[in-house]
VMD Tcl script that builds the backbone (N, CA, C; Angstrom):
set m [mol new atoms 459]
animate dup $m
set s [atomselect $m all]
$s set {name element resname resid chain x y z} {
  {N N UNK 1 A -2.686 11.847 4.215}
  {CA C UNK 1 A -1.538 12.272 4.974}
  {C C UNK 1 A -0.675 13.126 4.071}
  {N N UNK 2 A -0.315 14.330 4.544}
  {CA C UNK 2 A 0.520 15.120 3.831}
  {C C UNK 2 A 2.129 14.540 3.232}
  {N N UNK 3 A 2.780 15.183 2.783}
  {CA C UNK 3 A 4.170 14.261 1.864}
  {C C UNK 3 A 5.014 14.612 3.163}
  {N N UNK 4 A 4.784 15.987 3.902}
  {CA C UNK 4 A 5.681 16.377 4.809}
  {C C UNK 4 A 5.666 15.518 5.819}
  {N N UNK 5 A 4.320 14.993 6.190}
  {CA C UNK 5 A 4.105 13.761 7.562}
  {C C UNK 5 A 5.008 12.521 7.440}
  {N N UNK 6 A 4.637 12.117 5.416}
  {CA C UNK 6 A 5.114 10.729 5.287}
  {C C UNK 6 A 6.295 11.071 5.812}
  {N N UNK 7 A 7.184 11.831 5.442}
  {CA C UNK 7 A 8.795 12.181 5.478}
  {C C UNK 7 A 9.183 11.739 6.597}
  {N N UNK 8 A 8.262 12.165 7.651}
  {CA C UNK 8 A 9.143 11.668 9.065}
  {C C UNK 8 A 8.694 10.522 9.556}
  {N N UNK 9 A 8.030 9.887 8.726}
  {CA C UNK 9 A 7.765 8.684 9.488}
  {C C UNK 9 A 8.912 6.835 9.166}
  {N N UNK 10 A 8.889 6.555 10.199}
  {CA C UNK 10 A 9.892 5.480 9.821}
  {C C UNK 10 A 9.067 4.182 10.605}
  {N N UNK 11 A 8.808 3.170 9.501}
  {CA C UNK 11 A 8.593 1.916 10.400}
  {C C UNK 11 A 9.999 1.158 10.515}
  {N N UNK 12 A 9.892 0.220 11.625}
  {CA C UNK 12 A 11.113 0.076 12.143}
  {C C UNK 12 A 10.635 -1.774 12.894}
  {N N UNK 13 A 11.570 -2.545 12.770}
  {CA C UNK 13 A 11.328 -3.647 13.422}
  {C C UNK 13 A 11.616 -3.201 15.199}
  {N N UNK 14 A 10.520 -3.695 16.061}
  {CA C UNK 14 A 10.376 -3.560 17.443}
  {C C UNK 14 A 11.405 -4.110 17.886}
  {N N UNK 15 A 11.898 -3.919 18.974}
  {CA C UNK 15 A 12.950 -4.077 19.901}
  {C C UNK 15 A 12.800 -4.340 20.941}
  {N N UNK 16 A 13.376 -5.073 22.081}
  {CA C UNK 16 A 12.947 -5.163 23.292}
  {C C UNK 16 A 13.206 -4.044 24.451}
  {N N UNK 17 A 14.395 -2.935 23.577}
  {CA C UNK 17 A 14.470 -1.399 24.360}
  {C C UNK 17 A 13.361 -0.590 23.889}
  {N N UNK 18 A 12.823 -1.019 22.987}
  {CA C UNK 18 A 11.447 0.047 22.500}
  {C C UNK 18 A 9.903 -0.429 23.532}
  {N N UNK 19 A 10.171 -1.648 24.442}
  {CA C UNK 19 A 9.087 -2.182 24.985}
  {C C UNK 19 A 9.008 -1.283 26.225}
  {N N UNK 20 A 9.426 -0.556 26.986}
  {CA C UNK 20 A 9.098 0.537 28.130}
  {C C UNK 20 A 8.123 1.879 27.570}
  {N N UNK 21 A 8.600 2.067 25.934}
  {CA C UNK 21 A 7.853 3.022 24.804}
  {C C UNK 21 A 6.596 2.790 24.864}
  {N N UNK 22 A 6.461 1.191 24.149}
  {CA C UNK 22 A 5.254 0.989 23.518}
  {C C UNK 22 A 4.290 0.284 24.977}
  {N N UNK 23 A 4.977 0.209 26.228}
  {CA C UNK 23 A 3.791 -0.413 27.246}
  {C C UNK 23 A 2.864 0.820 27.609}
  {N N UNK 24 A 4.013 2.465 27.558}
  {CA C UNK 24 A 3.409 3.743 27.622}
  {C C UNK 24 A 2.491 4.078 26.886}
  {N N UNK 25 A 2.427 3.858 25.488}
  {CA C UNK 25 A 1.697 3.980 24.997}
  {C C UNK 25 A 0.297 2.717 25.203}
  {N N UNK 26 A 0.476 1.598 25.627}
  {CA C UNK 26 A -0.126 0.494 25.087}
  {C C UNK 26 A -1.742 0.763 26.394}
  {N N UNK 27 A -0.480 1.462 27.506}
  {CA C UNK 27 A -1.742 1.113 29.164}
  {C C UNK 27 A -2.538 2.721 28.684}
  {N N UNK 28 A -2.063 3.621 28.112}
  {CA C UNK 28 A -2.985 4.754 27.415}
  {C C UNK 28 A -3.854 4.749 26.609}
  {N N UNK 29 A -4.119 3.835 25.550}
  {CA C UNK 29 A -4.540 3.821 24.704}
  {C C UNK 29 A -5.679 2.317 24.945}
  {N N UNK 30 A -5.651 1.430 25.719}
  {CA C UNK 30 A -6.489 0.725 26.046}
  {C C UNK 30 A -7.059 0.535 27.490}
  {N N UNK 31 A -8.082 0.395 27.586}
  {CA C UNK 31 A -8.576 -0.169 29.368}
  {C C UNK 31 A -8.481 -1.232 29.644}
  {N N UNK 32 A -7.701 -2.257 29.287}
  {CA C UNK 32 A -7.179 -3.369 29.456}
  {C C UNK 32 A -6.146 -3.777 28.409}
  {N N UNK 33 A -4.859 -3.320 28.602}
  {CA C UNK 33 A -3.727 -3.447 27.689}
  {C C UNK 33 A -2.652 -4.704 27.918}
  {N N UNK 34 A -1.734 -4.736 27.294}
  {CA C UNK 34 A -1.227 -6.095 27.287}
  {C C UNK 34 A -0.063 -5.758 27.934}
  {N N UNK 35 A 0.187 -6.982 28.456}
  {CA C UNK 35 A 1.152 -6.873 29.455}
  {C C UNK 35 A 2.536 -7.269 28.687}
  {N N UNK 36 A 3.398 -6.795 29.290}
  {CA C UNK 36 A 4.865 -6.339 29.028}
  {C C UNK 36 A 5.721 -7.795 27.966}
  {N N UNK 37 A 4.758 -8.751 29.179}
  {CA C UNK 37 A 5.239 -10.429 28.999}
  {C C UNK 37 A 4.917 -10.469 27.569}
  {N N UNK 38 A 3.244 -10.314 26.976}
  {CA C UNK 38 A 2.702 -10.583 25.896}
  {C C UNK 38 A 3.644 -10.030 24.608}
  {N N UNK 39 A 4.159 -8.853 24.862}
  {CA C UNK 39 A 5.189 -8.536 24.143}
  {C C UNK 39 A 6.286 -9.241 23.842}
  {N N UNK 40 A 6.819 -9.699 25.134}
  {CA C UNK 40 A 8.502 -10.221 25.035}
  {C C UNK 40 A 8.070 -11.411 24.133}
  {N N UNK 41 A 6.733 -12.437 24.539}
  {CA C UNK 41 A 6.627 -13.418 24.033}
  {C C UNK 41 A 6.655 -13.376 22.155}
  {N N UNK 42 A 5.531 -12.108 22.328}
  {CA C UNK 42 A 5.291 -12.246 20.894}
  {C C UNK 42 A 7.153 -11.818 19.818}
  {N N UNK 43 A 7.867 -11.076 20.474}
  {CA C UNK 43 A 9.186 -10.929 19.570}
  {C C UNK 43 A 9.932 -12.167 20.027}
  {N N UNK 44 A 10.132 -12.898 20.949}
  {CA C UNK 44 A 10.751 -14.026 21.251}
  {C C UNK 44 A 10.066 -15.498 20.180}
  {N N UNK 45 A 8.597 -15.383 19.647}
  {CA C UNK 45 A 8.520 -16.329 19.103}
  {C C UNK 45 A 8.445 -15.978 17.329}
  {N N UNK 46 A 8.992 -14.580 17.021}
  {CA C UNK 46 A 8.853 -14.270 15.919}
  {C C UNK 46 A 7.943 -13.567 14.835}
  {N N UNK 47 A 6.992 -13.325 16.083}
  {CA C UNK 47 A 5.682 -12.286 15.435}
  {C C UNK 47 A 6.270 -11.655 14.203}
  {N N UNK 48 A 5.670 -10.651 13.567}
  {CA C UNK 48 A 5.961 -9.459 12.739}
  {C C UNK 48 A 5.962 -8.234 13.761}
  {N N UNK 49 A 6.737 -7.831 14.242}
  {CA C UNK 49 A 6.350 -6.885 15.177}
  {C C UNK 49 A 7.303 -5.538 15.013}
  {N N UNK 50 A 6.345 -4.393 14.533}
  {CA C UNK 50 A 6.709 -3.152 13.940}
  {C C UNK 50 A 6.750 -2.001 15.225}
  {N N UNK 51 A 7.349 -1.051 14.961}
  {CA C UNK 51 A 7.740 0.167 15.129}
  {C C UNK 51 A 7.485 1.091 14.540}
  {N N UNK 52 A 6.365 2.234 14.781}
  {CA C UNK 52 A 6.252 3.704 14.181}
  {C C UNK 52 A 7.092 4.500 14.716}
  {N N UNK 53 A 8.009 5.726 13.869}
  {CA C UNK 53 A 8.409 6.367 14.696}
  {C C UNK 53 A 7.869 7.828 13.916}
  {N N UNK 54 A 7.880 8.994 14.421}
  {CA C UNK 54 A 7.274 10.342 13.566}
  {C C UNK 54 A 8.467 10.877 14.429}
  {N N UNK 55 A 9.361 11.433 13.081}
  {CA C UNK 55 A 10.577 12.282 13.529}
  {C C UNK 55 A 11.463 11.877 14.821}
  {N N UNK 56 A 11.666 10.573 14.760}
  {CA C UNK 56 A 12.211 9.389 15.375}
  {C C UNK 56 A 11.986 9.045 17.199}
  {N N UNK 57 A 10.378 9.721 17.115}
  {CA C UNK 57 A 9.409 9.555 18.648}
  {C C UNK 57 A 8.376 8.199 18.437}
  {N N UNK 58 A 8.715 7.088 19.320}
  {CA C UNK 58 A 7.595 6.375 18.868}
  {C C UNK 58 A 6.595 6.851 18.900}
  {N N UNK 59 A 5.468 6.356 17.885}
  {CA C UNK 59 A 4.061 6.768 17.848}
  {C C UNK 59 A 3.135 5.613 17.706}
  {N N UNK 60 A 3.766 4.866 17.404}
  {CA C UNK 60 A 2.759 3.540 17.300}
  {C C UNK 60 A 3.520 2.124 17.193}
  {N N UNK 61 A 2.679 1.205 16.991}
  {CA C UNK 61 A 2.985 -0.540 16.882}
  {C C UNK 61 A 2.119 -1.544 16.412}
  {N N UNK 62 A 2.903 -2.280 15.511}
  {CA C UNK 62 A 1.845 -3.470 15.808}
  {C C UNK 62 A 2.026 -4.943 15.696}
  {N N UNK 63 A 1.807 -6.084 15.954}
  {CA C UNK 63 A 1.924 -7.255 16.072}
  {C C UNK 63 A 0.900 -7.486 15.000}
  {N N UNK 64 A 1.797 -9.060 14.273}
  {CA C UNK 64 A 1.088 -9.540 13.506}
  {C C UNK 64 A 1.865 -11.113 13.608}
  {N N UNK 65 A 1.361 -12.319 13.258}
  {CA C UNK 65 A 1.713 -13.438 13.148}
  {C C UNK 65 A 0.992 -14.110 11.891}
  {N N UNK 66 A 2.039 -15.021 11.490}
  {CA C UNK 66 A 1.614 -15.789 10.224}
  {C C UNK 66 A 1.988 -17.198 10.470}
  {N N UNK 67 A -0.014 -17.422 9.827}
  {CA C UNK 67 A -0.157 -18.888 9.741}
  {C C UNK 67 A 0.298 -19.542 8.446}
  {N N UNK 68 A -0.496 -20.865 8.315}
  {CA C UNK 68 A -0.970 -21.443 6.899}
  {C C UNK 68 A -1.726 -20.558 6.244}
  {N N UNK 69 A -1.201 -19.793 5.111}
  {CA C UNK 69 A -2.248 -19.535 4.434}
  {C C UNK 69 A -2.268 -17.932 4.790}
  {N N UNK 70 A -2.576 -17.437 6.158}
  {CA C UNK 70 A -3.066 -16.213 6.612}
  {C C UNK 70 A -2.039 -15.681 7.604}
  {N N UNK 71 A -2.485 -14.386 7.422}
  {CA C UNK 71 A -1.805 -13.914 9.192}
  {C C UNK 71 A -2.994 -13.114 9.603}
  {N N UNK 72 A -2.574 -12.901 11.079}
  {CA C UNK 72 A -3.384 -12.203 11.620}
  {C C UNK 72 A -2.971 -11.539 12.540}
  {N N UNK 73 A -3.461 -10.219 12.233}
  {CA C UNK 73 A -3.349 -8.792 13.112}
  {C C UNK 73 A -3.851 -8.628 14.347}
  {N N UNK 74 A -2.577 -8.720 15.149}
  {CA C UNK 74 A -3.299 -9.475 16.691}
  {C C UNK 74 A -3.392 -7.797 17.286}
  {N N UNK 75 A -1.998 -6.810 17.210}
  {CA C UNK 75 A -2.230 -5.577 17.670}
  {C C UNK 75 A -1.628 -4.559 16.735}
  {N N UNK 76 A -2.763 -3.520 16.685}
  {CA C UNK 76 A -2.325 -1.923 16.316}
  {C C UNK 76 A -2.904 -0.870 16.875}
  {N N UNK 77 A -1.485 -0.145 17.085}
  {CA C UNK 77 A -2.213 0.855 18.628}
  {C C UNK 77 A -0.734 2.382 18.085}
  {N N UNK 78 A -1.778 3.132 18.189}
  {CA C UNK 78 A -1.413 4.104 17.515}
  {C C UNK 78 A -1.452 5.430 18.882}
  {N N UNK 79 A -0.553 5.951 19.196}
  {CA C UNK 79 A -0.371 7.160 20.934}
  {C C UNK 79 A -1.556 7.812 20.797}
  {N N UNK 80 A -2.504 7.860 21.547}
  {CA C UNK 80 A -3.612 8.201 21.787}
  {C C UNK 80 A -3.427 9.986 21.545}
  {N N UNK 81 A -2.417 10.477 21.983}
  {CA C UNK 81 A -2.041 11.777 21.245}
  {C C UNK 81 A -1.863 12.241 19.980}
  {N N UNK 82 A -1.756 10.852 18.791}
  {CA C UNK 82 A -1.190 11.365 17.441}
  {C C UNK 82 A -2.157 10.505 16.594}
  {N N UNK 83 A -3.223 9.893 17.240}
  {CA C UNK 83 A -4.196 9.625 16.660}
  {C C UNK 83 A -4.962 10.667 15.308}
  {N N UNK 84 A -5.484 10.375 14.868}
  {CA C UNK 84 A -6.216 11.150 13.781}
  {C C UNK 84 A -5.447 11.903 12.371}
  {N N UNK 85 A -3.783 11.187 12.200}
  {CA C UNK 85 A -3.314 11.601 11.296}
  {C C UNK 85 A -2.599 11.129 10.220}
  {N N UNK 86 A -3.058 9.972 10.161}
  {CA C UNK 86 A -3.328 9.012 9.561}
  {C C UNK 86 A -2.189 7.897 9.277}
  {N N UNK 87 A -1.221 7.870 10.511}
  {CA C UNK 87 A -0.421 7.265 11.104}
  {C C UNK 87 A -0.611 5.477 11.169}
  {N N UNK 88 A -2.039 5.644 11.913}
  {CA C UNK 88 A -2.681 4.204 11.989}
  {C C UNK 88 A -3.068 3.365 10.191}
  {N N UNK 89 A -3.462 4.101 9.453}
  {CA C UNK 89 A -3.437 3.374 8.028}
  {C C UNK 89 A -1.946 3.411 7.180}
  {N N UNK 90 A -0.954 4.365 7.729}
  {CA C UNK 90 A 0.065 3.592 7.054}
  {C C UNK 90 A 0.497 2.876 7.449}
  {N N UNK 91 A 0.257 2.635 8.988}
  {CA C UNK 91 A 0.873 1.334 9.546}
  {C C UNK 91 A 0.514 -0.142 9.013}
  {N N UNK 92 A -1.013 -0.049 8.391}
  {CA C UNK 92 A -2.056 -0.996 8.772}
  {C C UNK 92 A -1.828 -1.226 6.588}
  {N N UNK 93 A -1.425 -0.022 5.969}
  {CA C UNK 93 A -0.936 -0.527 4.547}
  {C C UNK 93 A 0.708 -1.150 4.690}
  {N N UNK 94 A 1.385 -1.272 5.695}
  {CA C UNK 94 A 2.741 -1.765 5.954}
  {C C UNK 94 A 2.520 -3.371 6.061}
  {N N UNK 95 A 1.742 -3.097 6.495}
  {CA C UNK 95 A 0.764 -4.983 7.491}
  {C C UNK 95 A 0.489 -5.785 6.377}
  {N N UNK 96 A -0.145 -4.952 5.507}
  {CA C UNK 96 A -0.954 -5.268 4.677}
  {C C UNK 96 A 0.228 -5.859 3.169}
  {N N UNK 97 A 1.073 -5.237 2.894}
  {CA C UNK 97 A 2.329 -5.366 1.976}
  {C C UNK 97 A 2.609 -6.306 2.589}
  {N N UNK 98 A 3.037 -6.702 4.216}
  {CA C UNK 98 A 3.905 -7.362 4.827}
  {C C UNK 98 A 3.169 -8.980 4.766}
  {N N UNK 99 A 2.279 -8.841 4.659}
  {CA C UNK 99 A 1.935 -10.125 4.626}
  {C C UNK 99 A 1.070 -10.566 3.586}
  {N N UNK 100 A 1.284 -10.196 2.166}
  {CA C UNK 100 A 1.243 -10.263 0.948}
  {C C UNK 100 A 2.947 -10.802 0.841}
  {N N UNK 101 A 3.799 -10.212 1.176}
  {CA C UNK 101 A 5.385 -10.688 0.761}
  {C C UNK 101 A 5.266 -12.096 1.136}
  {N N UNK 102 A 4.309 -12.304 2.733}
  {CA C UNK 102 A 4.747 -13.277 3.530}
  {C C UNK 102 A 4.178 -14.308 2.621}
  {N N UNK 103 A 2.941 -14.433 2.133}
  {CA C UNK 103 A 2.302 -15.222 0.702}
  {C C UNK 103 A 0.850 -15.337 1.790}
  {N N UNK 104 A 0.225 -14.853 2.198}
  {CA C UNK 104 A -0.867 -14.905 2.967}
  {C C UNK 104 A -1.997 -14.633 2.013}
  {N N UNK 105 A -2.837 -15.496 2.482}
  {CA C UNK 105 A -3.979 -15.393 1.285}
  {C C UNK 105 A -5.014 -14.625 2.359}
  {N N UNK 106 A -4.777 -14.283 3.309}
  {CA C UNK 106 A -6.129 -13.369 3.897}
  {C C UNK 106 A -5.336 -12.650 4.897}
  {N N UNK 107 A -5.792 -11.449 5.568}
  {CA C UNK 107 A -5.455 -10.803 6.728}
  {C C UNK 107 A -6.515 -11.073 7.902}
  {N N UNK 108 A -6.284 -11.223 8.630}
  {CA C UNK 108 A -7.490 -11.587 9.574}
  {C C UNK 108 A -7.008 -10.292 10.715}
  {N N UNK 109 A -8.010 -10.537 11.918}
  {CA C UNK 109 A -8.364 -9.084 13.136}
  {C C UNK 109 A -9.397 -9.506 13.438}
  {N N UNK 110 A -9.292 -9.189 14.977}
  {CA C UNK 110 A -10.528 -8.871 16.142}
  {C C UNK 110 A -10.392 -7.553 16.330}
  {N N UNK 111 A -11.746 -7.144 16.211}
  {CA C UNK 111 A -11.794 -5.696 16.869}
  {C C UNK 111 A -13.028 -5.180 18.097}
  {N N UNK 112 A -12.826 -4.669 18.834}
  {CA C UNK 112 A -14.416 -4.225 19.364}
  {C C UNK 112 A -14.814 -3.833 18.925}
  {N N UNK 113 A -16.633 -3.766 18.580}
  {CA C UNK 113 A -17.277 -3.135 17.567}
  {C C UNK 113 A -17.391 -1.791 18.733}
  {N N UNK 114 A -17.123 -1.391 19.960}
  {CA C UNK 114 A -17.486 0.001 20.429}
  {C C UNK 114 A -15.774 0.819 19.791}
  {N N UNK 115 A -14.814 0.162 19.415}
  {CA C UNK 115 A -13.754 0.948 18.678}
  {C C UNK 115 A -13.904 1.575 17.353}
  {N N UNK 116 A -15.129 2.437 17.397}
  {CA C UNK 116 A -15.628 2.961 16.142}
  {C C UNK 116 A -14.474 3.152 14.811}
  {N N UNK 117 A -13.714 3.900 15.479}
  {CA C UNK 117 A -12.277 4.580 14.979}
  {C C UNK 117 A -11.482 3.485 13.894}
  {N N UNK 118 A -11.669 2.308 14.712}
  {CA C UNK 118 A -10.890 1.578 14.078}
  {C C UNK 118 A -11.299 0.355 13.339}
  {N N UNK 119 A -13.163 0.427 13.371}
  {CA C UNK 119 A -13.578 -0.523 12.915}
  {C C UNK 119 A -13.429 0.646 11.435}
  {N N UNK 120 A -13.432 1.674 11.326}
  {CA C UNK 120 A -13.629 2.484 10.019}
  {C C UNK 120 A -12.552 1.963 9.233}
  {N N UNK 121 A -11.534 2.632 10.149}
  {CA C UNK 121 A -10.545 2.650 9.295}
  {C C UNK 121 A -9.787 1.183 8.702}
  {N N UNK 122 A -10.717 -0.006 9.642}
  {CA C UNK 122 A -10.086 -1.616 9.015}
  {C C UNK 122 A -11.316 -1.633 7.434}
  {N N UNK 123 A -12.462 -1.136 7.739}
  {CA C UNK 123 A -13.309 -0.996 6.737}
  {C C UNK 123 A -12.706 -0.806 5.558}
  {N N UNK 124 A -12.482 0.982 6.036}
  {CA C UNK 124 A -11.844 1.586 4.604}
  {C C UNK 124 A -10.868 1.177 3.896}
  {N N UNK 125 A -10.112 -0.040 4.693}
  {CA C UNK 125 A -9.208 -0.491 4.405}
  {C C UNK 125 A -9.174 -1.286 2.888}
  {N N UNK 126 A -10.477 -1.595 3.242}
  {CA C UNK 126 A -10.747 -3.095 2.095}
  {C C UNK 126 A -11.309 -4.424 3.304}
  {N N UNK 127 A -11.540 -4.223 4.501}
  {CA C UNK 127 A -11.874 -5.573 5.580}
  {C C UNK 127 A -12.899 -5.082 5.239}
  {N N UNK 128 A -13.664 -7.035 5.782}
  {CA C UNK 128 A -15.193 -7.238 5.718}
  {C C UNK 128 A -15.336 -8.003 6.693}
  {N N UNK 129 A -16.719 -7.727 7.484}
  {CA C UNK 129 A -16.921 -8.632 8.343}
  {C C UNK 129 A -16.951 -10.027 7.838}
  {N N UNK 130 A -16.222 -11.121 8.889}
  {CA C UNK 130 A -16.771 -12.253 8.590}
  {C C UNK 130 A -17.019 -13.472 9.286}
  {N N UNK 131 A -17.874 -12.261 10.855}
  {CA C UNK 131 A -18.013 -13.216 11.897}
  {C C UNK 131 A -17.866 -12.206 13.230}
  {N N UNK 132 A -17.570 -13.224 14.396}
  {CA C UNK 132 A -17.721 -12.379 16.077}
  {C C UNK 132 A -17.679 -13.246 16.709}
  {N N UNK 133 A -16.758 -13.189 17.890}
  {CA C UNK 133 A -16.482 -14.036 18.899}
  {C C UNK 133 A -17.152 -13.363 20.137}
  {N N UNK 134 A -17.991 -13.961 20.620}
  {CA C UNK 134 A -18.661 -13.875 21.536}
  {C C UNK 134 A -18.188 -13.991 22.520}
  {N N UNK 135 A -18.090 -12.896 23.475}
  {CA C UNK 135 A -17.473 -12.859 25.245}
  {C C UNK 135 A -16.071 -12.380 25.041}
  {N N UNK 136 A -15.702 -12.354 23.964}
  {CA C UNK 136 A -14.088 -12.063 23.737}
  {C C UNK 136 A -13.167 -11.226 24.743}
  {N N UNK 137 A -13.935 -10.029 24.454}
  {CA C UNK 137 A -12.857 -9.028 25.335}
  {C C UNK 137 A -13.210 -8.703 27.014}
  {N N UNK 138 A -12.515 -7.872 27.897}
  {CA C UNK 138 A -12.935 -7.507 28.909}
  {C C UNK 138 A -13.361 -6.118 28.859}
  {N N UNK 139 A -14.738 -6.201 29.287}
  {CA C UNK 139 A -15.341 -5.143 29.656}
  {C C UNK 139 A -15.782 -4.605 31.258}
  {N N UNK 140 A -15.691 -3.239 31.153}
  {CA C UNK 140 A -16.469 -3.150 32.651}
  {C C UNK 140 A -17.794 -3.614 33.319}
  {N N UNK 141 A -18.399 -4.181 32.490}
  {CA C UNK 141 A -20.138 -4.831 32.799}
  {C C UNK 141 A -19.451 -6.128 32.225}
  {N N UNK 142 A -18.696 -7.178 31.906}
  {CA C UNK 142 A -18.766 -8.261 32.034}
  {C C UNK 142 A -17.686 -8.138 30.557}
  {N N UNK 143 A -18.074 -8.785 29.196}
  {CA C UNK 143 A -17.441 -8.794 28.298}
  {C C UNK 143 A -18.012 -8.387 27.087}
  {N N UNK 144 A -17.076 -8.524 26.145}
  {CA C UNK 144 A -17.240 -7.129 24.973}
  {C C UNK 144 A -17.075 -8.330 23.729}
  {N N UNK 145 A -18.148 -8.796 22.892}
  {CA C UNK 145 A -18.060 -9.744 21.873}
  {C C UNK 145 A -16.758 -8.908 20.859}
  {N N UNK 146 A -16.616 -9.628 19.776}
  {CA C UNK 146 A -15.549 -9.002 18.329}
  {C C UNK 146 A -15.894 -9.433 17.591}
  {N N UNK 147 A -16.040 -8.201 16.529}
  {CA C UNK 147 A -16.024 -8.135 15.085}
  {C C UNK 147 A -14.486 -8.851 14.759}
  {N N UNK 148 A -15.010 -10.228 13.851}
  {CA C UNK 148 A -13.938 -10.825 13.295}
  {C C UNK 148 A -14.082 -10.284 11.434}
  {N N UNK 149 A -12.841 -9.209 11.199}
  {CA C UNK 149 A -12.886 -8.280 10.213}
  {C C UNK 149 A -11.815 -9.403 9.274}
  {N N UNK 150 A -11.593 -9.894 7.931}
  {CA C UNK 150 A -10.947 -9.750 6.861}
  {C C UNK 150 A -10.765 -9.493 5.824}
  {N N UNK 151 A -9.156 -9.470 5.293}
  {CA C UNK 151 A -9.025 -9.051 4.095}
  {C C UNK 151 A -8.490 -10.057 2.950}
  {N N UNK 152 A -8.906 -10.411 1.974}
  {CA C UNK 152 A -8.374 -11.219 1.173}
  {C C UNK 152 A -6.899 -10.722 0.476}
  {N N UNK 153 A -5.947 -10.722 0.384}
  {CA C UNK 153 A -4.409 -10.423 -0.280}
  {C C UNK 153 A -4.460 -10.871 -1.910}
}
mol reanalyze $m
mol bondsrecalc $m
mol representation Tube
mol addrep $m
């Protein structure tokens, strides 16, 4: 990512006026996206829940929660328009700091293995497979197993 990109980018703790933003982005960017509720719940019970902004337009989000020991990266979803600029890995090195502070000894994630995009970029990250939940997601022919990806901190 260029120095000029970093410049405008601001992560930002989510808001419940930023949730009309990020559902726009959320029903674009997935074929089965989360509903409005899943949000309120997750900032009502204290998630980690971030804010991208690029030159103060949201562009992305993501949810994270911490256990014993771990957290885990429940969502990162990056505007299907501003994809490819490498927006989604500074979010996902924010995550990654953020729950190293938190004292997490692993990062955990489900991903679909047909989300090429983003199984790379959890790869390149430093994630390793270490496992798959079978039937997990919804698909149009029935359901979509997950790559269960982590990272050790």
């Amino acid at each position: 990512m260029s120095a000029v990109l970093s410049n405008l980018v601001t992560i930002r703790a989510m808001t419940e006026s930023d949730l009309d933003q990020v559902m726009s982005i959320e029903e674009r960017a997935y074929p089965y996206p989360w509903s409005n509720g899943i949000f309120q719940d997750c900032l009502r019970v204290g998630y980690y829940c971030q804010i991208l902004e690029l030159d103060g337009i949201i562009s992305g989000y993501a949810v994270m929660s911490k256990g014993v020991g771990e957290s885990h990266l429940l969502n990162l979803c990056i505007d299907p328009d501003m994809q490819g600029r490498g927006l989604g890995r500074m979010l996902l090195k924010r995550l990654v700091e953020t729950a190293r502070r938190m004292h997490s000894e692993m990062l955990l994630l489900e991903v679909r293995p047909s989300n090429t995009a983003a199984v790379h970029l959890y790869t390149s990250a430093g994630f390793n497979s270490v496992g798959h939940r079978s039937n997990y997601y919804p698909d149009g022919d029935g359901r979509e197993d997950a790559l269960i990806l982590a990272r050790a901190l």
